[in-house]
C-alpha positions in Angstrom: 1.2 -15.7 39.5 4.1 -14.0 41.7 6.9 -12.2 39.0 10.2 -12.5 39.9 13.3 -11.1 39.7 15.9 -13.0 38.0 19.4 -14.3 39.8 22.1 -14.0 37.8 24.6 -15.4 39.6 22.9 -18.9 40.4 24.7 -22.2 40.8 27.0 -23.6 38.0 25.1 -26.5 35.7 26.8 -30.0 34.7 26.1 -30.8 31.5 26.3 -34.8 31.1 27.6 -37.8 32.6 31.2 -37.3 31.1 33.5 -34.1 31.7 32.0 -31.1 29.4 31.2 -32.4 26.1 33.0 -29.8 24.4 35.7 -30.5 26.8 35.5 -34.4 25.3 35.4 -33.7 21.4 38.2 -31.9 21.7 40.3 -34.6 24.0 39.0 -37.1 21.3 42.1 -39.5 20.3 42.1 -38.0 16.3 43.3 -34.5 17.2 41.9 -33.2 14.0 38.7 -33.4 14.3 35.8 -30.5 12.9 33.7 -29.3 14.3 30.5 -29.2 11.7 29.8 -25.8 10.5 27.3 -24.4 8.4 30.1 -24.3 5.7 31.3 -27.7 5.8 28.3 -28.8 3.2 28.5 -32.8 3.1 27.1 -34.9 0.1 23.9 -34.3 -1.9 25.7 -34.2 -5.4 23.2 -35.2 -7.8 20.6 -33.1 -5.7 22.8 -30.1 -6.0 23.3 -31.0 -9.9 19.8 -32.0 -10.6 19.0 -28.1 -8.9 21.0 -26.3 -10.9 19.7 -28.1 -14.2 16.6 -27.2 -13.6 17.1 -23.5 -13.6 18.1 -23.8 -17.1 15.8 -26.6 -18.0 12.8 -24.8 -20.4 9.3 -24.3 -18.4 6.0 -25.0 -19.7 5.6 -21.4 -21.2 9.2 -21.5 -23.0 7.6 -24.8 -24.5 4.5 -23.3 -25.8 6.4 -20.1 -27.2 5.2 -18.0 -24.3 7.7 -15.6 -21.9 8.2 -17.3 -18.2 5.9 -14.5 -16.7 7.0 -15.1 -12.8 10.4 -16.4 -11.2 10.7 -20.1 -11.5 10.3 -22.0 -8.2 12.6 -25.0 -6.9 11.0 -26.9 -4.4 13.5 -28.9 -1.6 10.6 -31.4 0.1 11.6 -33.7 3.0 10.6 -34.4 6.5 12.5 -32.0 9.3 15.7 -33.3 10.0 17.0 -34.3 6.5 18.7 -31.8 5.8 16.8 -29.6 3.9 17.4 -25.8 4.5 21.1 -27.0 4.9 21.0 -28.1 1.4 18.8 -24.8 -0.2 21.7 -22.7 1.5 24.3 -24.3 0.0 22.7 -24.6 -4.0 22.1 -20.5 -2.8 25.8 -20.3 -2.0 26.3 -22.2 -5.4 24.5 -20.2 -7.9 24.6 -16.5 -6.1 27.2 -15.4 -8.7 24.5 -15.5 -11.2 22.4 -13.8 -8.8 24.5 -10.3 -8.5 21.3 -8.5 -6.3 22.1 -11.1 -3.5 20.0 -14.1 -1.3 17.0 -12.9 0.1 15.7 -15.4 3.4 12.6 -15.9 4.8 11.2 -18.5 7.4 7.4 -19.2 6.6 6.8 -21.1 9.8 7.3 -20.4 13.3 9.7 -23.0 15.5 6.1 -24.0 17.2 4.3 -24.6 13.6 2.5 -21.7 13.3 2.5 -19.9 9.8 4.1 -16.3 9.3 1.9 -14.0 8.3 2.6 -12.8 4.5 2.4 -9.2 5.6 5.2 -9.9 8.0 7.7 -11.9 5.5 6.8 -9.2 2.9 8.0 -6.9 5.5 11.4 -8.3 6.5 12.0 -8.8 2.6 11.8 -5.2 2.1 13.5 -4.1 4.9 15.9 -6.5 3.5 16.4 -4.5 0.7 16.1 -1.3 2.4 13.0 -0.3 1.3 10.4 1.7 3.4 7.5 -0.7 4.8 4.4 1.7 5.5 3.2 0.9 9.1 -0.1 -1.1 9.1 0.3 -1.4 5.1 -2.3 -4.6 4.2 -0.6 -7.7 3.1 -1.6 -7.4 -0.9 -0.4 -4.0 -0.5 2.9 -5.2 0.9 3.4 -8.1 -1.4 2.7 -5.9 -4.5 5.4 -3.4 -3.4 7.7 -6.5 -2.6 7.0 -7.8 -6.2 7.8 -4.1 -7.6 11.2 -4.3 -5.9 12.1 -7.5 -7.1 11.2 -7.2 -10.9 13.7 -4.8 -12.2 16.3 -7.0 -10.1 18.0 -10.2 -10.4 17.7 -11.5 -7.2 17.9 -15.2 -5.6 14.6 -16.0 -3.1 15.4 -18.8 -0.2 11.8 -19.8 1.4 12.4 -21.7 4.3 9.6 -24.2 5.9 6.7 -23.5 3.2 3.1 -24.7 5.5 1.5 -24.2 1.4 1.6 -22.9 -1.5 -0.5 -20.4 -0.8 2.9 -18.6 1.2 5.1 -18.9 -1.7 2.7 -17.9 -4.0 1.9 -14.2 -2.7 5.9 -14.0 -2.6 6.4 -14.6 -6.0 8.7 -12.1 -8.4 6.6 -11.2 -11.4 10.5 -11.7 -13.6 12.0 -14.6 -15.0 15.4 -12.9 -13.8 14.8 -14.0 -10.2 14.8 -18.1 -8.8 12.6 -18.8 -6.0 14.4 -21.3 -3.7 11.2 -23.2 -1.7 11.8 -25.4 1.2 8.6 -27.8 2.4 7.8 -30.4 3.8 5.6 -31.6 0.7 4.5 -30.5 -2.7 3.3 -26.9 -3.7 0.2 -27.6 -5.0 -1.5 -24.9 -7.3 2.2 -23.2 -8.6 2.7 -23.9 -11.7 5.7 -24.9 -13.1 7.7 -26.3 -9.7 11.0 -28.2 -10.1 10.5 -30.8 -6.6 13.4 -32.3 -5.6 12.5 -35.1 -2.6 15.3 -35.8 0.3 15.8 -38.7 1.7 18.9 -39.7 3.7 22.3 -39.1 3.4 24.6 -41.4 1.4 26.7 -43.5 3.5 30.1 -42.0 2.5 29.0 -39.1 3.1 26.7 -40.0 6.4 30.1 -41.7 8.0 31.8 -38.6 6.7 30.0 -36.6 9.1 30.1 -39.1 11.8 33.9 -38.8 11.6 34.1 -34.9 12.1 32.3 -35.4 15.6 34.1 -38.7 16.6 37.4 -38.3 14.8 38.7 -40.9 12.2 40.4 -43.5 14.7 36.8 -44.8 15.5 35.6 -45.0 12.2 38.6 -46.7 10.6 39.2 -49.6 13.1 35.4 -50.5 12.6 34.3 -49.4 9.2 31.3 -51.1 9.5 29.9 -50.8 12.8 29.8 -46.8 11.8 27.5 -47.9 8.2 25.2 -50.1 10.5 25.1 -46.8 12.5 24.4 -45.1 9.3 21.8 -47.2 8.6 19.8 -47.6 12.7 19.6 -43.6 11.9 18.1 -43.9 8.3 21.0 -41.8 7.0 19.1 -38.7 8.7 21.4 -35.7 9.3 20.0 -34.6 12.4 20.1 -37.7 13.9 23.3 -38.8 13.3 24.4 -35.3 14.6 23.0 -36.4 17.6 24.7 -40.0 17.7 28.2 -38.0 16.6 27.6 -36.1 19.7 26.8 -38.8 22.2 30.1 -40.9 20.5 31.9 -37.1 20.9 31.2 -36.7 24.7 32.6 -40.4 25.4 36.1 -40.9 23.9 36.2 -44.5 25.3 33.1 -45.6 23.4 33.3 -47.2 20.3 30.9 -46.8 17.4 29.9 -50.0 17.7 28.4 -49.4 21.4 25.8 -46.9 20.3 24.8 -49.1 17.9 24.2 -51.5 20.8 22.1 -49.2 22.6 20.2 -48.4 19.9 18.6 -51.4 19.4 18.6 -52.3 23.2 16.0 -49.5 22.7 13.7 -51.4 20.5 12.4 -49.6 17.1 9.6 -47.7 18.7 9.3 -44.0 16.8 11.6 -43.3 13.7 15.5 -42.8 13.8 15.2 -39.7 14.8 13.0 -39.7 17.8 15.7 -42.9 19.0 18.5 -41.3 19.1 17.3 -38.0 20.5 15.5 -40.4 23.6 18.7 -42.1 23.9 21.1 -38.9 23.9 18.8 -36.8 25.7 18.7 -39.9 28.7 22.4 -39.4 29.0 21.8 -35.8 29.9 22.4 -34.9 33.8 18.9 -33.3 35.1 19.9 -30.3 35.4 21.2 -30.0 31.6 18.1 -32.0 30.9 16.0 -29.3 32.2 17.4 -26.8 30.4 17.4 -28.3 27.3 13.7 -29.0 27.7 12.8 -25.1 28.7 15.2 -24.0 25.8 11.4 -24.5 23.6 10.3 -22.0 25.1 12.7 -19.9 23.3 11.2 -17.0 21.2 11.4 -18.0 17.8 13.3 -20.8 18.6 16.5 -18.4 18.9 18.5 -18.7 22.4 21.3 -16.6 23.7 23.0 -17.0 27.4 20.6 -14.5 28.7 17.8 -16.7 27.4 18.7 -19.6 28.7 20.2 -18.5 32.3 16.6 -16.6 33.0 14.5 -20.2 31.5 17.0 -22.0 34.0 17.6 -19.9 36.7 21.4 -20.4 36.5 24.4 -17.6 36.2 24.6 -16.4 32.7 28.1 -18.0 32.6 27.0 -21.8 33.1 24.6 -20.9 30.4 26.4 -20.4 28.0 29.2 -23.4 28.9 25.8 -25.4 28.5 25.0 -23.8 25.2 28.4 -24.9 23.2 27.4 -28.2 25.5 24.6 -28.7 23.3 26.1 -27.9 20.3 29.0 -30.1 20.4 26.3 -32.8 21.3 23.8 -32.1 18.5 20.7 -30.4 20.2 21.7 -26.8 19.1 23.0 -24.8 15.6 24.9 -21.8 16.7 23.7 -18.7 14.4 26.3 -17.0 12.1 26.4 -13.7 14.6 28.6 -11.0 16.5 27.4 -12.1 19.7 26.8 -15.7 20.9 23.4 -17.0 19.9 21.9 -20.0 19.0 19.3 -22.0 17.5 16.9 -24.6 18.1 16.5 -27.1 15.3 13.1 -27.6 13.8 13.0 -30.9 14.0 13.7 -31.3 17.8 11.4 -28.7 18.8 8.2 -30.8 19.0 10.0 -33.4 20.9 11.7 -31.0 23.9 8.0 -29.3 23.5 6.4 -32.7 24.5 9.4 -33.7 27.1 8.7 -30.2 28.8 4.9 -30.9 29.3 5.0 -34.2 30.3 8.5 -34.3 33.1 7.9 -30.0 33.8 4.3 -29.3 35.6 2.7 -26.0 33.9 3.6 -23.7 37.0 7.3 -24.5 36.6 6.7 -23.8 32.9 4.9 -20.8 33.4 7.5 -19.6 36.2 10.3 -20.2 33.3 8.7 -17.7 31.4 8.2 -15.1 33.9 11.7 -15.1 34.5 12.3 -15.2 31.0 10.3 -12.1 30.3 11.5 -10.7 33.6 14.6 -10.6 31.9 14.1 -9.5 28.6 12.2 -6.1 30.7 15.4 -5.6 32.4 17.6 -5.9 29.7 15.6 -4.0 27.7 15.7 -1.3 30.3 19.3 -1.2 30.4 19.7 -0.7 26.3 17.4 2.2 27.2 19.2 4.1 29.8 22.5 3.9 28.3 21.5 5.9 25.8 20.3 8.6 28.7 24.0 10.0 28.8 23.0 13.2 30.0 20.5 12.3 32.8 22.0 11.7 36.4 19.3 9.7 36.9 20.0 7.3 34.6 23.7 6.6 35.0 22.8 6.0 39.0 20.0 3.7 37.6 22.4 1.9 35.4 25.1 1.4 38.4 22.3 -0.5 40.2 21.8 -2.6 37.4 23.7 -6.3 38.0 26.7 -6.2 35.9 25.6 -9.2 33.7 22.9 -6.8 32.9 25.0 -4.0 31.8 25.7 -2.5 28.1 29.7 -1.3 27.9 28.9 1.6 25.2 25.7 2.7 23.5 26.8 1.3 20.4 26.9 -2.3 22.3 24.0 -1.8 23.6 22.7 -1.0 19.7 24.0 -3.6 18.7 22.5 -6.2 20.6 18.9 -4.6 20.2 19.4 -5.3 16.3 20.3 -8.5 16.5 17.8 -10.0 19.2 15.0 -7.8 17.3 13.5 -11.1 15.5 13.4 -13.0 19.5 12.1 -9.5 20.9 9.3 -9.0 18.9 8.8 -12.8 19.2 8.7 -12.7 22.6 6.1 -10.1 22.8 3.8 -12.1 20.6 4.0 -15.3 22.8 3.7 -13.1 26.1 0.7 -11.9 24.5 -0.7 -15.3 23.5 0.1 -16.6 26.5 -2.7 -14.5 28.2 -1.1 -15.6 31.9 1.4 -13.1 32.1 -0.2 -10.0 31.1 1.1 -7.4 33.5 4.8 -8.6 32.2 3.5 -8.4 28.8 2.4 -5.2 29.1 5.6 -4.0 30.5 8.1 -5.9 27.8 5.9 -3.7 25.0 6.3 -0.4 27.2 10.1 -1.0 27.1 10.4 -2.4 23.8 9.1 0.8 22.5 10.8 3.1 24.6 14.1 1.3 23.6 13.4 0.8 20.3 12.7 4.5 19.8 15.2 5.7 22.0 18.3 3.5 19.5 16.4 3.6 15.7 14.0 6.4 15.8 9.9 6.8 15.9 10.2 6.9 11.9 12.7 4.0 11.3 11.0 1.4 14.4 7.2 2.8 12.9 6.4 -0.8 11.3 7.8 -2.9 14.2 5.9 -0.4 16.3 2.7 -0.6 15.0 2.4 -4.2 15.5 3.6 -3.9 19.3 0.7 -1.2 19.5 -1.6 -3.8 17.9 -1.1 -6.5 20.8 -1.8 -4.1 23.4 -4.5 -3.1 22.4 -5.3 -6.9 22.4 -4.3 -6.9 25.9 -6.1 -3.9 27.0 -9.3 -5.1 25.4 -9.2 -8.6 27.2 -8.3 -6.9 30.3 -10.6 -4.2 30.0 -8.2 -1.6 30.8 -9.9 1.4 29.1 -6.8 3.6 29.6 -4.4 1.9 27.9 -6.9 0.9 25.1 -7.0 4.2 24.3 -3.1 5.1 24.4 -3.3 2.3 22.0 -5.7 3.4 19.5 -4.3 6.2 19.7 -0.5 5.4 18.5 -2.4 3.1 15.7 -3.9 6.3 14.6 -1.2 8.2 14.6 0.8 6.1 12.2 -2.2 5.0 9.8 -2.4 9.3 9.6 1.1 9.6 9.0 0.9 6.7 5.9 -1.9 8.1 4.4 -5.0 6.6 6.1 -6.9 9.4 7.0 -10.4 7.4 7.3 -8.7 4.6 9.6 -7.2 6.9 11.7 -10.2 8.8 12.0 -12.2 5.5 13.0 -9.5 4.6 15.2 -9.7 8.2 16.9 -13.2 8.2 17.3 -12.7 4.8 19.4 -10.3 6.2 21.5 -12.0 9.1 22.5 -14.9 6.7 23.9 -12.0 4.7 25.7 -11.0 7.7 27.2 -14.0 8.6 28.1 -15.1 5.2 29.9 -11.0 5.6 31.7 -12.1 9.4 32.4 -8.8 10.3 31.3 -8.7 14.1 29.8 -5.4 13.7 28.3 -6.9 11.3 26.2 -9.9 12.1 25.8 -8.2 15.8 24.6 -6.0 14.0 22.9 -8.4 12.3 20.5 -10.8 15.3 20.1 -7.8 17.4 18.7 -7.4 13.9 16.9 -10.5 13.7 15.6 -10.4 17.4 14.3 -7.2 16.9 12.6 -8.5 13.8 10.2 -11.3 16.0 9.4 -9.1 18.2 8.4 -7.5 17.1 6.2 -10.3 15.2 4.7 -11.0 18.7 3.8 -13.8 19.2 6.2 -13.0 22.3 7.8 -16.5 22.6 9.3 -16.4 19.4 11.3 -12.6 20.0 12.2 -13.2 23.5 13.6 -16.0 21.7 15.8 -13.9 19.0 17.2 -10.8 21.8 17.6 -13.2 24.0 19.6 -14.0 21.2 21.8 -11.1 19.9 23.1 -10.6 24.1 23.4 -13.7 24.0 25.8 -11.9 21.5 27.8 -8.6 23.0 27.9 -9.8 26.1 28.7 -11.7 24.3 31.8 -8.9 22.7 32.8 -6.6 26.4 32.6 -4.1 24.4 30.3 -3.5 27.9 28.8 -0.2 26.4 26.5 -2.4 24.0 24.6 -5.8 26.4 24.6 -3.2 28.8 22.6 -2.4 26.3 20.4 -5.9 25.0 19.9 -6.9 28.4 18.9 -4.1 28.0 16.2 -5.6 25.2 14.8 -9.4 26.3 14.4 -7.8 29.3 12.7 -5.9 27.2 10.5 -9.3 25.5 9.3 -11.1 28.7 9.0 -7.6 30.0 6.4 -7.9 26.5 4.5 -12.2 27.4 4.6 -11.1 31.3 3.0 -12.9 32.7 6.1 -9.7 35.2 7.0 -11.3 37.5 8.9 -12.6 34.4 11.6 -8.9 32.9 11.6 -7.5 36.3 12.6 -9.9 36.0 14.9 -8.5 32.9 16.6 -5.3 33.5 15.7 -5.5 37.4 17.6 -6.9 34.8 20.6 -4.1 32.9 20.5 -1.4 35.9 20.3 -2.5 36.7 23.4 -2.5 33.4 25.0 1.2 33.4 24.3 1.9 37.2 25.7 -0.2 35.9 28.8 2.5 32.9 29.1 5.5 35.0 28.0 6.0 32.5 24.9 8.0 34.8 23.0 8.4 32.3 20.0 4.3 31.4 20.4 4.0 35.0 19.8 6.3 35.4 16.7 4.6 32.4 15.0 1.1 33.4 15.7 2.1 37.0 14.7 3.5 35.3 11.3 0.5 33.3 10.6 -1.5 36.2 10.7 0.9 38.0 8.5 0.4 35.0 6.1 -3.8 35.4 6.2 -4.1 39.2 5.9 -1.7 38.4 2.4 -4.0 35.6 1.4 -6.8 38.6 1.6 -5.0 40.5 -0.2 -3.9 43.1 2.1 -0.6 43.5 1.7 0.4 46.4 3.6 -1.3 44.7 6.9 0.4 41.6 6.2 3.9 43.9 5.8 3.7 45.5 9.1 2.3 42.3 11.0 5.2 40.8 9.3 7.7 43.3 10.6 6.5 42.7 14.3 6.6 38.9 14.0 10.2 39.7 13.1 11.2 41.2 16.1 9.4 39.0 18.4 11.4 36.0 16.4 14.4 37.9 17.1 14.0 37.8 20.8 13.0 34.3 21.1 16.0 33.7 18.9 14.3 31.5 16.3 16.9 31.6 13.0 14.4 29.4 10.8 11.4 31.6 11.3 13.6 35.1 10.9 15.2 33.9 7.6 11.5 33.0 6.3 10.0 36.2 7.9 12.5 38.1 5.4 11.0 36.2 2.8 7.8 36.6 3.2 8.8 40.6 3.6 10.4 40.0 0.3 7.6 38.5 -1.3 4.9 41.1 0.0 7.9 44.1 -0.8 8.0 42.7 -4.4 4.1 43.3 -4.6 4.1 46.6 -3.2 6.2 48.0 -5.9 10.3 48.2 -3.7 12.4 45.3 -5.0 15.7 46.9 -3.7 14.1 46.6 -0.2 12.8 42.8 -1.1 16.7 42.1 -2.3 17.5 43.5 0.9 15.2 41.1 3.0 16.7 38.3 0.6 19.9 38.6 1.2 19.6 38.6 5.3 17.5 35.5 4.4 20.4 33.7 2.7 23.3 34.9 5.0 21.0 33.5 7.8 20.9 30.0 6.3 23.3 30.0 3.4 25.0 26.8 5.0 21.9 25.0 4.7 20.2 26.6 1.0 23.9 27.2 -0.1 22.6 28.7 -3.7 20.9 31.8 -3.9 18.2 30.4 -6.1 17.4 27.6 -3.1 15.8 30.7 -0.9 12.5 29.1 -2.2 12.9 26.4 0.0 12.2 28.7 3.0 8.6 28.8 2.0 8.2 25.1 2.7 10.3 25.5 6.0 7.8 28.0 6.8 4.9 26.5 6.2 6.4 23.3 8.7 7.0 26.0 11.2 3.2 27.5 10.8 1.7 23.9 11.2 3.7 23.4 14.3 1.2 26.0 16.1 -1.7 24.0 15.4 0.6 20.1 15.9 -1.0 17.7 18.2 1.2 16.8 21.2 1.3 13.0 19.0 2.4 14.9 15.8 5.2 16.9 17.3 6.4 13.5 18.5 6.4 14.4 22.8 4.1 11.6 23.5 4.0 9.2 20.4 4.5 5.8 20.3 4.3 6.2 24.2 2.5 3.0 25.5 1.4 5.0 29.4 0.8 1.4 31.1 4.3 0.9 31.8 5.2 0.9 35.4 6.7 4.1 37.2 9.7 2.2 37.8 10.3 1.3 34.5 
């Protein structure tokens, strides 16, 4: 289908019948009404109480004189709707004194039912907790370093929407010191041990209570019970009578009594619920209907103005009017955030699901989501560019950029890129399962990357990235787009190299040199030779790494790419060093000095010049290595590299030391340490410099991947973007 662009400056929307209903709650005739926050925690007493006595209440292994080996698990079960994660927050905002390593959240279940993976809630927990999450680490792997953070801490674990046991289980703490908070919508079966406490509706004191903060206390007072009947028509559910507050809230004139009216002019069909929703979502204008129908196609369920205005096709100011609409009315939590975002409710997400496929045909639906992603891409693109402060380029694309569209600072622009993560990566999971939308797909990954490096960092966005390199490759393969299946395989094994999988990343490396092939792309097909060679490498096969090195050299040198030819011949001398066959890396390394003199790479030449310094010592010829040494020194002089000078003069030092003239090796020591005292600042730190050599050395031989130019680079992404 057709992509569009998305108008941001569209007509305004109505909301419902009355003026605005946010407008109408506050004209409502008790002036001091609430508005219900998250805060404002209503009833559920002897649930709370009977919660907190079962944290002190002995288990079955304190009975039979055993320690509690694991956390002990509180299960909240209900139906959506009842109030459930509202009620685990508020025990967790209860007990958290007791709990001094803080509340730990995670949502098991996505807004649509699907289950998290455990390797992505183990994830987020960690990062939670600041702790590094390898890239493409296996879920046992990630739940065992998960249950390593949490045991010498005392910490408080809220698990929202449980699908099984099975979820909570691999999350458990292996410490009595932690409580695990579980929220489901039945019993744990196979957990030993679990506390359930069952919801059912609110009381009715407290059920009219929050009735009154949407309709104010004139209402309620004059007909007491008119509001309990209403208490009871909505089963004492909290979500519905949210909703019935909101409807009573956006019509000041309308007594209690009147919805009660309509609800059984409605008949009992469906549960409470489901009635009330029908009967405030029929009060809904259509074009406030509509909206509220596309807003399940939210990511994650999460919505901001941007969101909605692209689903809708309206200006991104009526969205957001339409937005606090909805929340005074019921249909939509606001999230606890710098900038304005909301939520869809669990509980009515199967019901504007089912309204939007039976009153929306699936080409307005899919048309909702083009323009969704559409502008996602573009936002996206402008987070990027304002971080481009030095490009002219740039900062004339950014002025063509619509305004709405626009970040005021790079930090605002940061900002919102942290916050919206959860819905970005979201939304490239269902643009990816959507399998309609692919070439939009393809480009929200290429910017999600790019922006996501460009603000965090290839290291720090590494685990979010390998799972965006992981769906294109799903892409590519059901496109058949050999190209981009190979840029793919190739990021995924880059980071399994960099965590320690050699043998994946080889596999992985192997595969993308045939998808290069099929593409006949030479970068990548280069690329994944030098790849290739690399693993072996450091598998410690130097034999099959100097192979693969010297072809991708073969096709270098057929394609006069004389930079990386010198740089190949590095790294085939670098295997034959690691092999102890010296004289055949001076060989290749003599090849490569004189690639870099042919290209006037003075700093080329003072690093190949050091490296072969570095093997004629490892042969034991030190007075070679001194006066090979001593030219790589001046040729790092000219090309003005500090790091390598400073560890040139120790290296001289060293090799001084063993020919029998320490006052020359102090000598070479001291110019070592005035060159970099700021960074060693102790004399006795100058042993560093070895290591800083040895990362300058290995950068000869560095893939165009390792030295970061091209990583994480998905090369489908459209010029334009």
């Amino acid at each position: 289908m057709t992509e569009q662009a998305v108008d941001t400056e569209s007509t305004e929307v109505s909301g419902t019948e009355q003026p605005s209903a946010a407008e109408a709650a506050q004209a409502a005739e008790d002036t001091t009404t609430e508005s219900l926050t998250d805060s404002q925690f209503l009833g559920r007493e002897r649930e709370l109480k009977g919660l907190r006595a079962d944290i002190e209440r002995a288990g079955l292994d304190t009975l039979s004189g055993r320690k509690a080996p694991r956390a002990r698990v509180l299960l909240i079960a209900g139906r959506p709707g009842y109030g459930r994660t509202a009620l685990a927050e508020e025990f967790a905002r209860q007990v958290a004194e007791s709990y001094p390593d803080g509340v730990l959240r995670a949502r098991l279940t996505e807004p649509d039912g699907t289950r998290v993976p455990t390797e992505r809630t183990a994830r987020e927990l960690l990062s939670a907790l600041d702790l590094p999450t390898p890239p493409g680490a296996a879920e046992d792997d990630l739940s065992a370093a998960l249950r390593d953070a949490l045991a010498d801490r005392r910490t408080l674990l809220l698990l929202d929407d449980a699908a099984d046991a099975e979820q909570v289980d691999a999350l458990l703490p292996d410490t009595p010191e932690c409580l695990v908070v579980a929220v489901s919508c039945g019993p744990l079966t196979g957990i030993s041990d679990v506390r359930p406490c069952t919801l059912g509706g609110l009381d009715t004191k407290s059920a009219v209570e929050l009735l009154r903060r949407f309709t104010g206390s004139v209402r309620i007072t004059v007909d007491p019970r008119a509001a309990e009947e209403l208490v009871l028509e909505c089963a004492g559910q909290p979500a519905a009578l949210m909703l019935a507050g909101g409807w009573l809230a956006a019509r000041s004139k309308a007594a209690v009594a009147d919805l009660a009216r309509h609800l059984n002019a409605a008949g009992d069909e469906g549960p409470p619920l489901t009635r009330v929703f029908r009967l405030a979502y029929g009060s809904l204008l259509s074009p406030a209907a509509r909206i509220l129908r596309l807003l399940s196609l939210a990511p994650a369920g999460l919505v901001d103005p941007h969101t909605a205005s692209a689903l809708a096709g309206c200006s991104v100011g009526a969205a957001r009017t339409t937005l606090d609409d909805f929340v005074a009315l019921g249909f939509l939590h606001t999230v606890d955030s710098p900038m304005p975002q909301y939520e869809v409710p669990g509980c009515l997400q199967p019901l504007l699901s089912a309204l939007a496929e039976t009153q929306d045909r699936p080409a307005e639906l899919q048309l909702a989501r083009a323009r969704m992603l559409e502008r996602t891409v573009r936002l996206l693109q402008s987070c990027r560019t304002i971080t481009e402060t030095d490009s002219v380029q740039a900062r004339e694309k950014l002025q063509e950029t619509p305004r709405a569209l626009r970040f005021p600072t790079p930090r605002a622009a940061e900002d919102w890129l942290r916050i919206r993560r959860p819905a970005l990566l979201a939304a490239a999971r269902l643009a990816v399962a959507d399998g309609e939308l692919d070439t939009l797909a393809r480009r929200l990954m290429s910017q999600l990357v790019r922006t996501m490096v460009a603000h965090f960092g290839t290291q720090a966005a590494a685990p979010e990235l390998y799972g965006i390199h992981r769906l294109v490759l799903d892409v590519a393969e059901r496109r058949k787009l050999p190209r981009e299946k190979a840029a793919a395989l190739l990021n995924l094994a880059d980071l399994d190299a960099r965590t320690g999988r050699t043998n994946e990343a080889l596999a992985r490396y192997r595969a993308a040199l045939d998808a290069g092939r099929e593409a006949n792309d030479p970068y990548a097909t280069g690329r994944a030779m030098e790849s290739v060679g690399g693993a072996h490498q450091e598998l410690g096969d130097y034999e099959r790494a100097a192979d693969w090195y010297g072809r991708a050299l073969a096709q270098r040198l057929a394609r006069d790419e004389r930079a990386d030819a010198a740089r190949l011949y590095g790294r085939i001398a670098g295997t034959h060093t690691c092999a102890g066959r010296y004289d055949e890396a001076l060989r290749n390394w003599s090849s490569a000095l004189t690639g870099y003199r042919r290209l006037g790479d003075e700093g080329g030449q003072a690093r190949a010049l050091s490296e072969m310094g570095r093997v004629e010592e490892y042969a034991g010829r030190f007075e070679e290595s001194l006066a090979i040494c001593q030219e790589a020194l001046e040729w790092a002089r000219r090309a003005e590299d500090t790091r390598l000078q400073a560890a040139l003069h120790v290296r001289l030092a060293d090799t001084l030391e063993r020919l029998g003239d320490p006052a020359a090796a102090r000598l070479h020591r001291a110019a070592a340490e005035r060159m970099l005292g700021d960074e060693l600042g102790e004399l006795d730190e100058l042993q560093k410099l070895h290591a800083i050599h040895e990362g300058d050395s290995g950068a000869v031989g560095e893939t165009e991947a390792e030295q970061g130019a091209n990583a994480y680079e998905i090369r489908s992404g459209s010029a334009e973007d």
